[in-house]
TORSE-951053 format. One record per residue (C-alpha): residue number from 1; x, y, z. Coordinates in steps of 0.25 Angstrom, whole numbers. Example, Ala and Ser with C-alpha at 12.3 -4.5 7.8 and 13.67 -1.06 7.14 Angstrom:
REM TORSE-951053
n:1 | x:49 | y:-18 | z:31;
n:2 | x:55 | y:-4 | z:29;
REM end
This chain:
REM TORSE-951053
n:1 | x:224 | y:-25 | z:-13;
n:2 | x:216 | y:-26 | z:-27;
n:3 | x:214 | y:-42 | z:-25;
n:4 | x:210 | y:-37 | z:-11;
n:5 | x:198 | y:-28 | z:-16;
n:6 | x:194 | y:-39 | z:-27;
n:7 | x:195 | y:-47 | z:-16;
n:8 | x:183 | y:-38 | z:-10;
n:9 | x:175 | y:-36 | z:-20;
n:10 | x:173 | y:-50 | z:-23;
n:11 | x:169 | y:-53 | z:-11;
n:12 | x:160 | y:-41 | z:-11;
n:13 | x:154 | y:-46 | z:-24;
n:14 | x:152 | y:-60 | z:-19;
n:15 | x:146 | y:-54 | z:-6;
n:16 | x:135 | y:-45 | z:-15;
n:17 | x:132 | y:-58 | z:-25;
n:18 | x:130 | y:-68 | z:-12;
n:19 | x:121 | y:-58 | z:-6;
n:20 | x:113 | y:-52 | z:-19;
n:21 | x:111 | y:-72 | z:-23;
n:22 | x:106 | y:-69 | z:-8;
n:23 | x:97 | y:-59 | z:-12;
n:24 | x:85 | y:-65 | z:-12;
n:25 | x:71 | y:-53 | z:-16;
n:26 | x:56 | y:-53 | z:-9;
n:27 | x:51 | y:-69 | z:-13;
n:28 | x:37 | y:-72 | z:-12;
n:29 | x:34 | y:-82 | z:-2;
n:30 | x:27 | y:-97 | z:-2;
n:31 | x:15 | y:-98 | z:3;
n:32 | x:16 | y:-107 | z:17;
n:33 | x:3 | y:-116 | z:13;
n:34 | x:-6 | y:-112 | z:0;
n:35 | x:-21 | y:-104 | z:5;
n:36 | x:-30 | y:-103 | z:-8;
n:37 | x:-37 | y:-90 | z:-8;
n:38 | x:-28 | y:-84 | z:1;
n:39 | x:-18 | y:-72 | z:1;
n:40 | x:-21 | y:-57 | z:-7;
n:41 | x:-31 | y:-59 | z:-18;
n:42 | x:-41 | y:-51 | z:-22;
n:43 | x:-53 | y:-60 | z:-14;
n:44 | x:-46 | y:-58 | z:-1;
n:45 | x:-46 | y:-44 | z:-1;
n:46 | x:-58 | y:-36 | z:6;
n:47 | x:-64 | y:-25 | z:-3;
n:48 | x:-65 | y:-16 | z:9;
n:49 | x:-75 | y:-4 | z:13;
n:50 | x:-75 | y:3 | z:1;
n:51 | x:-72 | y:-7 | z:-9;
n:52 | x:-85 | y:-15 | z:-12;
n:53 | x:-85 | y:-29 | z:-21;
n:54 | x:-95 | y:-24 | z:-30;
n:55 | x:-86 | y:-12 | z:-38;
n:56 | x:-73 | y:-20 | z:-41;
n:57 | x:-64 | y:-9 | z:-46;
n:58 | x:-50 | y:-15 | z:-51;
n:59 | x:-38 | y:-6 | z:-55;
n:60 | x:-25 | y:-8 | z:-63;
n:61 | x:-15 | y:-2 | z:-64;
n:62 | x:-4 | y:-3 | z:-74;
n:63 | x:11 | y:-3 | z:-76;
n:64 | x:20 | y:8 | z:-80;
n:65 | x:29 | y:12 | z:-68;
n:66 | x:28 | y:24 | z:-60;
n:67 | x:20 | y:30 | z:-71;
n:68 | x:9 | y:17 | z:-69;
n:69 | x:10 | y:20 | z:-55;
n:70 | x:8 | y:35 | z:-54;
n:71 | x:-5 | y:32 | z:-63;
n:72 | x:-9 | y:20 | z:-56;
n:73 | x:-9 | y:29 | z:-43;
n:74 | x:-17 | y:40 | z:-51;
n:75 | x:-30 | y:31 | z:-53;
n:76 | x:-30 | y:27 | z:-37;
n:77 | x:-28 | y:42 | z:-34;
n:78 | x:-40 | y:43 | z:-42;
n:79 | x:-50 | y:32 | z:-38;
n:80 | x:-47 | y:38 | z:-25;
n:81 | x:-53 | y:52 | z:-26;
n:82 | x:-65 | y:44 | z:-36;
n:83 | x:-76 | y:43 | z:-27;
n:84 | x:-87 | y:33 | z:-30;
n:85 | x:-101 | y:28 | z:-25;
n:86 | x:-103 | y:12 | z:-24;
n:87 | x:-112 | y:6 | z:-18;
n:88 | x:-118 | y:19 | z:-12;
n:89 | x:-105 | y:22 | z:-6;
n:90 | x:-96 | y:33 | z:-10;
n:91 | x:-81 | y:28 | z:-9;
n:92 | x:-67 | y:30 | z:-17;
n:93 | x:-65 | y:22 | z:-31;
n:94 | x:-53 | y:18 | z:-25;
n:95 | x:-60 | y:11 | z:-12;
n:96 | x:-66 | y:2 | z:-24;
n:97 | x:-54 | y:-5 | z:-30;
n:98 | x:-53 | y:-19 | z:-30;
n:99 | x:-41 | y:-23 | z:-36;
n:100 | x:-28 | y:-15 | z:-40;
n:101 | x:-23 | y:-23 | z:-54;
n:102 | x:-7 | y:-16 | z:-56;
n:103 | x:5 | y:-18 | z:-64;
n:104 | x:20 | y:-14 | z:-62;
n:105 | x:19 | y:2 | z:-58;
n:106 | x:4 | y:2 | z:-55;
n:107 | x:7 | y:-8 | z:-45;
n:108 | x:14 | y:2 | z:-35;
n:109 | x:-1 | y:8 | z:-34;
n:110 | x:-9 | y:-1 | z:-33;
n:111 | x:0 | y:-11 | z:-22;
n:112 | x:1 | y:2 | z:-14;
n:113 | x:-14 | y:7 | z:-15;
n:114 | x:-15 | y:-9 | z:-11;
n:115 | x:-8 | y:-8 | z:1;
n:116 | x:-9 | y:6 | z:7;
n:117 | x:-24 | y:11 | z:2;
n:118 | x:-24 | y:25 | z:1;
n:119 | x:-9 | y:27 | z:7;
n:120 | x:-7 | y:26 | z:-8;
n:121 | x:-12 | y:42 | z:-10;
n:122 | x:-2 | y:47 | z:2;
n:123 | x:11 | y:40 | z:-2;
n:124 | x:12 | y:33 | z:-13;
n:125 | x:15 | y:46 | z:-23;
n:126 | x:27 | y:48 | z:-15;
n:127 | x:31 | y:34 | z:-12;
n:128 | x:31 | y:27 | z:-27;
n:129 | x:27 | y:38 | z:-38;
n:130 | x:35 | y:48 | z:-35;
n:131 | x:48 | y:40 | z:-32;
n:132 | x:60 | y:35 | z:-41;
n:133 | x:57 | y:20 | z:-41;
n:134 | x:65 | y:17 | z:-53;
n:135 | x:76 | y:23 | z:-47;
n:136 | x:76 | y:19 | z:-35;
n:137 | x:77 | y:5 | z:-43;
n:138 | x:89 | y:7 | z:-48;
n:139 | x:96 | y:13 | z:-37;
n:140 | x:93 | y:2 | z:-30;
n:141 | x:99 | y:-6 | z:-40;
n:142 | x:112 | y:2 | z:-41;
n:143 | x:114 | y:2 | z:-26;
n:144 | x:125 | y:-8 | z:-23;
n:145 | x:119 | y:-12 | z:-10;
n:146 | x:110 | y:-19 | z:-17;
n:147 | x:118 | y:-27 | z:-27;
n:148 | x:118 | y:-37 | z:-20;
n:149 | x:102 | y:-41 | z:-21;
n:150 | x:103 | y:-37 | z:-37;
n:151 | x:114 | y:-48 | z:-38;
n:152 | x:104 | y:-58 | z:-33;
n:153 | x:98 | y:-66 | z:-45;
n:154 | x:85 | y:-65 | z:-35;
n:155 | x:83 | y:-52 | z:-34;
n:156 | x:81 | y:-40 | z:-44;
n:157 | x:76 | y:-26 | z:-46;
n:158 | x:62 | y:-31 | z:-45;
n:159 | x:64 | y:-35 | z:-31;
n:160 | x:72 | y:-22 | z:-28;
n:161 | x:60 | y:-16 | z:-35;
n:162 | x:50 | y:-23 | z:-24;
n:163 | x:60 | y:-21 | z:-13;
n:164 | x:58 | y:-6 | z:-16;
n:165 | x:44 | y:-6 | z:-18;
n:166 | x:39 | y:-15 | z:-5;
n:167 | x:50 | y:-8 | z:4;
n:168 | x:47 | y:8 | z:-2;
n:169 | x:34 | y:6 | z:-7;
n:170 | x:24 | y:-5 | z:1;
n:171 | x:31 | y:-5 | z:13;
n:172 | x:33 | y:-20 | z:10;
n:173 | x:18 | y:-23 | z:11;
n:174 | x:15 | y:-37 | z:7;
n:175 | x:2 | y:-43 | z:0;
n:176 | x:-1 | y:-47 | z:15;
n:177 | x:-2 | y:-34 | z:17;
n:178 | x:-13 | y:-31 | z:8;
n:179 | x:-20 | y:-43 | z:9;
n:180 | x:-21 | y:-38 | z:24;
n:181 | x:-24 | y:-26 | z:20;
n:182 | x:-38 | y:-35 | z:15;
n:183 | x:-44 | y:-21 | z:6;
n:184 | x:-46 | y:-19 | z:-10;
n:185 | x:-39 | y:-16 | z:-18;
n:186 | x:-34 | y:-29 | z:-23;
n:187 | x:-19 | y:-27 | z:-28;
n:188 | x:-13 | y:-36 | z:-40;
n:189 | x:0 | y:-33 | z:-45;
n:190 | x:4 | y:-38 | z:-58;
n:191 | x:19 | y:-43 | z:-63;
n:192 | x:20 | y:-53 | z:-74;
n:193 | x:25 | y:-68 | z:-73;
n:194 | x:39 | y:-67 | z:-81;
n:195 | x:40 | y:-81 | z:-85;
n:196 | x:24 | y:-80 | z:-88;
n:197 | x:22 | y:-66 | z:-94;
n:198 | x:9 | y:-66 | z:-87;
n:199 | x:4 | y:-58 | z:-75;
n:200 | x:6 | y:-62 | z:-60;
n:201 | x:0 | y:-54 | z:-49;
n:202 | x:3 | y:-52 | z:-35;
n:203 | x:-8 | y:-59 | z:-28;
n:204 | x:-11 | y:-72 | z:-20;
n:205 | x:-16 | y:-79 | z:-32;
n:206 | x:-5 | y:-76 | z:-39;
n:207 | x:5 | y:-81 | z:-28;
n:208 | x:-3 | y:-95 | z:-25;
n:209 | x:2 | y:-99 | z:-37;
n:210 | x:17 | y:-97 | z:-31;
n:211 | x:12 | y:-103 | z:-20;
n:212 | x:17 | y:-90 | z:-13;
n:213 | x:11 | y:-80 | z:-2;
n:214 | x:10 | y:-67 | z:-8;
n:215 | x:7 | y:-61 | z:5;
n:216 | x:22 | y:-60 | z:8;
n:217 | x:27 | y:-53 | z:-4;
n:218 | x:29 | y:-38 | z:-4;
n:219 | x:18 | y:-29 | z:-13;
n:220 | x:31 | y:-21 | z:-17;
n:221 | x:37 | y:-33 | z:-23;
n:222 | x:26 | y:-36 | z:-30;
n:223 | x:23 | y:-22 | z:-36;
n:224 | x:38 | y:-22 | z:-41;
n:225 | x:35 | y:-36 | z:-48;
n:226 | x:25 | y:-28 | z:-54;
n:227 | x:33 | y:-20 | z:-60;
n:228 | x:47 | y:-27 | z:-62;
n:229 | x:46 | y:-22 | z:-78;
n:230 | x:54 | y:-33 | z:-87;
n:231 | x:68 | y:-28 | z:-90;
n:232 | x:70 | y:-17 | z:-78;
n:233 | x:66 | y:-25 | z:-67;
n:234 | x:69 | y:-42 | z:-66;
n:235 | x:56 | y:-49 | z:-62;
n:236 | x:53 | y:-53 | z:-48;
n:237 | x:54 | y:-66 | z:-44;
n:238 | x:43 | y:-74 | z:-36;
n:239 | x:42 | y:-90 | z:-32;
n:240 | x:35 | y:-100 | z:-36;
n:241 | x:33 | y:-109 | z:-23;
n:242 | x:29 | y:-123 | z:-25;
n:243 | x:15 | y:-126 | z:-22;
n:244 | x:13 | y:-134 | z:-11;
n:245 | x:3 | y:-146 | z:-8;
n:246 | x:-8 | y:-135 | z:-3;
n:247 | x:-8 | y:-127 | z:-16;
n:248 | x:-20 | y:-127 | z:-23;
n:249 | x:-19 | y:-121 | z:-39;
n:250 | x:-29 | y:-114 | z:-44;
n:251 | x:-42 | y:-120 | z:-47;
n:252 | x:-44 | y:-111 | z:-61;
n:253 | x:-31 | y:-116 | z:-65;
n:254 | x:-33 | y:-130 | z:-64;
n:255 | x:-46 | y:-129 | z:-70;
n:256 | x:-41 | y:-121 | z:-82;
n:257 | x:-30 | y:-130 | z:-84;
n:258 | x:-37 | y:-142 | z:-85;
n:259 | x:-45 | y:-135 | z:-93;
n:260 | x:-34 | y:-132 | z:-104;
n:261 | x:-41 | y:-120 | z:-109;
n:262 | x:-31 | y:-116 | z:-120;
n:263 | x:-31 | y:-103 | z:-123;
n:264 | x:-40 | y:-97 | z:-110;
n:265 | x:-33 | y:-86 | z:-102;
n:266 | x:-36 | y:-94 | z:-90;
n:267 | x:-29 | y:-106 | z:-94;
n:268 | x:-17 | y:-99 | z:-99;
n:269 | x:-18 | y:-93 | z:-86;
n:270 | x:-19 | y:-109 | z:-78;
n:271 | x:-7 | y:-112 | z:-86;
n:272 | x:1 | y:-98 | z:-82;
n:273 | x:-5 | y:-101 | z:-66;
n:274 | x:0 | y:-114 | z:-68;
n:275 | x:15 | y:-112 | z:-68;
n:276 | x:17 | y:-105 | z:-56;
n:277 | x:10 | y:-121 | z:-50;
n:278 | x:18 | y:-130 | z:-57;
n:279 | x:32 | y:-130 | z:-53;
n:280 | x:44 | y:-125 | z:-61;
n:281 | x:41 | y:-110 | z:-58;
n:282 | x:46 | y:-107 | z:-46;
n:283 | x:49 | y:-91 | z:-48;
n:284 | x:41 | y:-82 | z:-55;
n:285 | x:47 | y:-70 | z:-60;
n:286 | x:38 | y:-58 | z:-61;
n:287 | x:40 | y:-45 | z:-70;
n:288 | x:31 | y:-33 | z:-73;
n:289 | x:17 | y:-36 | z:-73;
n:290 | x:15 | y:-26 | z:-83;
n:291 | x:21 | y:-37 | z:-92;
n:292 | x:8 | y:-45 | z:-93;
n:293 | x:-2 | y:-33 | z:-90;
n:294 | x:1 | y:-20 | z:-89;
n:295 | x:-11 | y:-17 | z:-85;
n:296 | x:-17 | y:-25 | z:-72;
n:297 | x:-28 | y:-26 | z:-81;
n:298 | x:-25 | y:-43 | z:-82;
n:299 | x:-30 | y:-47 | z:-71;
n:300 | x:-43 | y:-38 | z:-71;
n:301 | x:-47 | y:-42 | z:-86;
n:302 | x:-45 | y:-58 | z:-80;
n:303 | x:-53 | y:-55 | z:-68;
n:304 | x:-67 | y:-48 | z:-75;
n:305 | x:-65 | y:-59 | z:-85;
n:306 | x:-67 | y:-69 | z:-78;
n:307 | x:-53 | y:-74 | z:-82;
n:308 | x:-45 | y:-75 | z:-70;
n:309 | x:-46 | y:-85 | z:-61;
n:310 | x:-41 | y:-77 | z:-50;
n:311 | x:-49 | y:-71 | z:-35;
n:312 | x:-47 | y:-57 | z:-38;
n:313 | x:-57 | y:-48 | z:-44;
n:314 | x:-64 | y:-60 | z:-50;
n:315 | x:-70 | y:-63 | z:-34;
n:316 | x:-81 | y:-51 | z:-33;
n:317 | x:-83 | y:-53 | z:-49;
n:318 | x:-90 | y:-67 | z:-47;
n:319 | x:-99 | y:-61 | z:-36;
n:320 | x:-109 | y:-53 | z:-37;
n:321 | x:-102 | y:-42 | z:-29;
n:322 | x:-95 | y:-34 | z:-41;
n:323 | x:-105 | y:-24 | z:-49;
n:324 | x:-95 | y:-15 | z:-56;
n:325 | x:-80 | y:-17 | z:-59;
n:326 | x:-71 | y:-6 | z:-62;
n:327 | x:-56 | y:-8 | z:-70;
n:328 | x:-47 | y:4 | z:-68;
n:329 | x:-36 | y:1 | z:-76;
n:330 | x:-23 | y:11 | z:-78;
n:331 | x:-14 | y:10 | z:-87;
n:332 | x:-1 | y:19 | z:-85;
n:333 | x:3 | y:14 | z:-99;
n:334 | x:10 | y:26 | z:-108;
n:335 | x:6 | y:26 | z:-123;
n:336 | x:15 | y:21 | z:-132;
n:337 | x:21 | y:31 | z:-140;
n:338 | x:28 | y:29 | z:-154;
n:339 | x:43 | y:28 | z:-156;
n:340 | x:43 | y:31 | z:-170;
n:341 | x:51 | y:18 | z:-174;
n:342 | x:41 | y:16 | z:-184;
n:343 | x:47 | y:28 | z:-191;
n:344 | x:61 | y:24 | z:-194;
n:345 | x:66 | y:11 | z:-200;
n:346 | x:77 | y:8 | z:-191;
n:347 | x:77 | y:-5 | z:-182;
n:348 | x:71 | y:-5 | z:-169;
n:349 | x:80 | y:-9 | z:-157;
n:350 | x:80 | y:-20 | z:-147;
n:351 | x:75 | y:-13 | z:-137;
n:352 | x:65 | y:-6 | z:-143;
n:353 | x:59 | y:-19 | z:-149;
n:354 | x:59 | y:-24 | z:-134;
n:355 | x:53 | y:-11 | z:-129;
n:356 | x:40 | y:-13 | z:-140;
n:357 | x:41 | y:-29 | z:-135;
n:358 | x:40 | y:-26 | z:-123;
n:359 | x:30 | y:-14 | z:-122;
n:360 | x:19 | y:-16 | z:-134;
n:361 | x:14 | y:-29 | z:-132;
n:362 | x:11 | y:-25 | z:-116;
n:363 | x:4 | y:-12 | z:-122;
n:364 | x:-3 | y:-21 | z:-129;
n:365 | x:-8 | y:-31 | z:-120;
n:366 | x:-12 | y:-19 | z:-111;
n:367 | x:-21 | y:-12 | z:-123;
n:368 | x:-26 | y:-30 | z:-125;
n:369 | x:-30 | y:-27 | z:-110;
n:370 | x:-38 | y:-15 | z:-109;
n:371 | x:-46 | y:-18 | z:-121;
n:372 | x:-49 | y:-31 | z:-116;
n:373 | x:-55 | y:-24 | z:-103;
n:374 | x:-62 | y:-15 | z:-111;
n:375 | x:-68 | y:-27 | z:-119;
n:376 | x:-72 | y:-35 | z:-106;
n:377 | x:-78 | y:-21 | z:-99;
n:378 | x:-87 | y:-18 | z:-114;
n:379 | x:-91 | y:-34 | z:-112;
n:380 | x:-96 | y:-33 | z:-99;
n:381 | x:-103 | y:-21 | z:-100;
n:382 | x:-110 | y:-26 | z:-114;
n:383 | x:-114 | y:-39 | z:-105;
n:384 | x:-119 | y:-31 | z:-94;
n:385 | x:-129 | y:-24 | z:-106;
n:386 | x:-133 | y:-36 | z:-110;
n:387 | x:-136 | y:-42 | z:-100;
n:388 | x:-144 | y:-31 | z:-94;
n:389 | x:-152 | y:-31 | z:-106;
n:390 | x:-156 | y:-47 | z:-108;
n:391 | x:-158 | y:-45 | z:-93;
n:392 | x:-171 | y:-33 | z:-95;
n:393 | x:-175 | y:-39 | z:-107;
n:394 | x:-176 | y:-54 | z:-103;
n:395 | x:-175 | y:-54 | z:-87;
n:396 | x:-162 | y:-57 | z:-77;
n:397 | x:-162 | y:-73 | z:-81;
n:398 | x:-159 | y:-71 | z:-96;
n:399 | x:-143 | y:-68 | z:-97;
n:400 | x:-141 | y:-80 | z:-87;
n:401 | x:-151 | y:-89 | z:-92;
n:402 | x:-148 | y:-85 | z:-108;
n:403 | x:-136 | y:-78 | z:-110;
n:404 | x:-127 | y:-84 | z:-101;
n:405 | x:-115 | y:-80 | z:-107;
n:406 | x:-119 | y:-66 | z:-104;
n:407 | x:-123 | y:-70 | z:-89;
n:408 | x:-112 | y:-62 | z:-79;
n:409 | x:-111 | y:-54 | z:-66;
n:410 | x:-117 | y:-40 | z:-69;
n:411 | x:-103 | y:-32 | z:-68;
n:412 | x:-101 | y:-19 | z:-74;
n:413 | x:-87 | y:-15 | z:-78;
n:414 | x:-80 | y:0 | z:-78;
n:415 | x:-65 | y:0 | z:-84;
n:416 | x:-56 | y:12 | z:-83;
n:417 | x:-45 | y:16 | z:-90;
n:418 | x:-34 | y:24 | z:-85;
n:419 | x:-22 | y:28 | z:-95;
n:420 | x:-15 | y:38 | z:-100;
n:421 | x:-22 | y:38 | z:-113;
n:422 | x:-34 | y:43 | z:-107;
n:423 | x:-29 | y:56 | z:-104;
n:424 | x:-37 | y:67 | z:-111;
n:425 | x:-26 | y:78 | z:-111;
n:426 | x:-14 | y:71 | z:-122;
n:427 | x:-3 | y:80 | z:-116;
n:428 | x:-5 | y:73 | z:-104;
n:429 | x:-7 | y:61 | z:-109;
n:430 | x:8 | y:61 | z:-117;
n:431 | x:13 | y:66 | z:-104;
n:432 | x:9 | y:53 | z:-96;
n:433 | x:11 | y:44 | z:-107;
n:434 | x:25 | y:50 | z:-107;
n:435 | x:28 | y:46 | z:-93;
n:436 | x:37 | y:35 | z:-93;
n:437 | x:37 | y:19 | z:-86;
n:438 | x:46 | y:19 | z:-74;
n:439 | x:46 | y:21 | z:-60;
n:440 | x:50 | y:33 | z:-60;
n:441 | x:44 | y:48 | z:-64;
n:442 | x:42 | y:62 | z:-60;
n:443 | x:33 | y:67 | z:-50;
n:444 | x:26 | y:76 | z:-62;
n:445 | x:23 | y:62 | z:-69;
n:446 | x:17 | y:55 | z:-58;
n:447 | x:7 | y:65 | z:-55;
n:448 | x:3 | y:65 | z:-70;
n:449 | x:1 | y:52 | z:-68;
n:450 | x:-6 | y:51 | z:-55;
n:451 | x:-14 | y:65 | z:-60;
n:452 | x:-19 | y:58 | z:-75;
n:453 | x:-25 | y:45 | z:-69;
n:454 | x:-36 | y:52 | z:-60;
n:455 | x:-39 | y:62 | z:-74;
n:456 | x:-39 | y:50 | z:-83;
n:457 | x:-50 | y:45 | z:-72;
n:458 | x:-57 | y:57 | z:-74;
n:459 | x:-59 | y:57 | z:-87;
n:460 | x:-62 | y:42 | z:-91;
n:461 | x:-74 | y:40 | z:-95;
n:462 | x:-75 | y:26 | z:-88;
n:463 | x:-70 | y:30 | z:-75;
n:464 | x:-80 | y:40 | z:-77;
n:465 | x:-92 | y:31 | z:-78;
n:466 | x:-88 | y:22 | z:-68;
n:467 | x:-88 | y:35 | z:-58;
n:468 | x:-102 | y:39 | z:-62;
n:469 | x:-108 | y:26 | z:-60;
n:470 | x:-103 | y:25 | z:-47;
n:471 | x:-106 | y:40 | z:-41;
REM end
């Protein structure tokens, strides 16, 4: 009888290990023959009734869980009772955005305003914030039904994660399904190349490089990419197809790499393109994008540089259409608080070593970031003075003609800051920097949350301007 039931549960064992190698997670698809300038990006993407080229209004949103979520959610909230008057036409601030930038928790947001508009403001509270996604992680995890697919070397957490999200959340919407949709915003969702540590975003540009049709993949598996933090969840795998006769690379990246610019960040970017075209990578692996930007604010610093030789924002930016460009960037990031091991001589921990490892050096490149914004946005507005001046004291031919280097398109640039540091009141404040990262918390904390973005808002004095230049 006993060699009988081991009998059994052998069989059983090698019945759940032959089904989970079977296992086999959402894969990205190969392209059947290579279209340049096709798929979802930015320049084929309709601005809309409401949405005009001439305000470009990009937002970012950060990582940081449910709480990054909840605050991410408070700024549209916001935009959309903030009326404006462009163009003599009075219309919602939120008609106006251009492009969504988002990381990780902020991603859930911004793919959802995406691909349902104002839907967003009916369901989403009910169907993300106020659920336990964490939780309903790991009981999935601990159900033995699904053993089996967890027992596959193919499939992780990560995958479960985006089977939760594209089946509960997006109603397993595809990026065809907001390229059809042809309205603004533009939605870019940031993870980070594990074998890179450098940023890779969900879009058609991206994806040509993999010679792969992004129109095919689930938004909700992309989101979860998003967010598949190092450690808790195991990256999410793509592939890497091999290019076939009808693929084109990039033209920037030959030319920089002829070139051999050493040093440029567009040249260190030709070599990171690069890799995913040469053969010997045929699998990307993708972790949390707030890995390599926590902020979603990358890409934008790239595209108003003049750095990145992408087709997103960059397109209205070369033409004369675009007179103002506004940067909303939120940061759910709590403050850092002291943990009094500078107090007591005993030796730190392994963990706690990793923890700082891990933690300071993205604080850090997050503060890098936002003063380097605020360093490009003083530039561009001391340019536009001088320019206007040269140009009433010796006519509209002198900065062309003798200052070339000062010569530009005339844009004027608003950046807003949304964080908690901002808030006036400091009980409140400690309150939301106390709130922690996950993907779970209490109803209380999510309307916190949601209620602090629109009175930060209120009270900048940035947002402020921009509103009273465009009554």
């Amino acid at each position: 009888m006993l060699r009988k039931t081991v009998h059994t549960c052998v069989l059983l064992w090698v019945a759940l290990a032959l089904t989970g190698c079977n296992t086999i997670p959402v894969q990205n698809k190969p392209m059947d023959h290579y279209v340049q300038g096709a798929g979802y990006r930015y320049a084929n993407i309709a601005p809309g009734e409401n949405n005009s080229d001439s305000l470009l209004v990009v937002l970012t949103f950060s990582g940081g869980g449910t709480r990054a979520a909840a605050f991410c959610y408070g700024v549209l909230e916001k935009l959309h009772d903030t009326e404006i008057v462009w163009e003599g036409k009075r219309r919602r601030l939120l008609d106006e955005v251009d492009v969504i930038s988002s990381v990780s928790g902020g991603s859930l947001p911004a793919a959802y305003f995406g691909l349902f508009g104002d839907r967003i403001f009916e369901d989403f509270p009910d169907k993300v914030l106020y659920k336990n996604i964490q939780g309903n992680l790991i009981k999935q995890v601990l159900t033995p039904t699904n053993w089996p697919k967890l027992a596959s070397p193919l499939y992780g957490r990560s995958d479960m994660l985006g089977d939760d999200f594209s089946r509960d959340i997006f109603e397993k919407k595809t990026f065809s399904d907001l390229l059809k949709l042809n309205r603004r915003p533009f939605i870019v969702l940031n993870s980070t190349d594990a074998e890179m540590g450098s940023r890779f975003d969900f879009t058609q540009r991206q994806f040509d490089l993999l010679y792969s049709d992004l129109a095919s993949y689930p938004v909700g598996n992309a989101v979860a990419a998003s967010a598949s933090f190092p450690g808790l969840l195991a990256p999410m795998t793509l592939r890497n197809y091999p290019k076939k006769d009808d693929y084109v690379p990039p033209v920037w990246m030959v030319e920089e790499l002829e070139r051999k610019n050493v040093g440029s960040f567009r040249y260190r970017y030709a070599l990171e393109t690069d890799t995913y075209i040469k053969p010997g990578r045929s699998f990307v692996h993708l972790c949390d994008g707030g890995v390599s930007d926590n902020l979603g604010l990358l890409p934008v610093l790239q595209i108003i540089s003049g750095n990145f030789p992408g087709d997103m924002a960059s397109v209205p930016l070369k033409n004369m259409a675009t007179r103002k460009v506004v940067v909303i960037t939120v940061n759910a990031k709590a403050e850092n608080r002291r943990t009094g091991w500078d107090v007591k001589g005993k030796g730190l921990s392994l963990l706690k070593v990793l923890g700082v490892a891990t933690s300071a050096p993205l604080g850090n490149f997050t503060d890098a970031e936002l003063a380097l914004m605020r360093s490009y946005i003083s530039q561009s507005a001391e340019q536009r003075q001088l320019n206007a001046r040269i140009t009433q004291l010796y006519g509209k031919d002198a900065v062309p003609e003798h200052f070339p280097e000062l010569a530009g398109k005339d844009l004027e640039y608003h950046f807003v800051e949304v964080d908690f540091d901002r808030v006036p009141d400091e009980a409140e404040r400690s309150y939301l920097n106390s709130i922690p990262t996950a993907f779970k918390l209490k109803r209380d904390q999510i309307d916190k949350l949601r209620g602090a973005a629109g009175h930060i808002l209120d009270v900048n004095p940035d947002f402020r301007k921009l509103l009273s230049e465009m009554k």
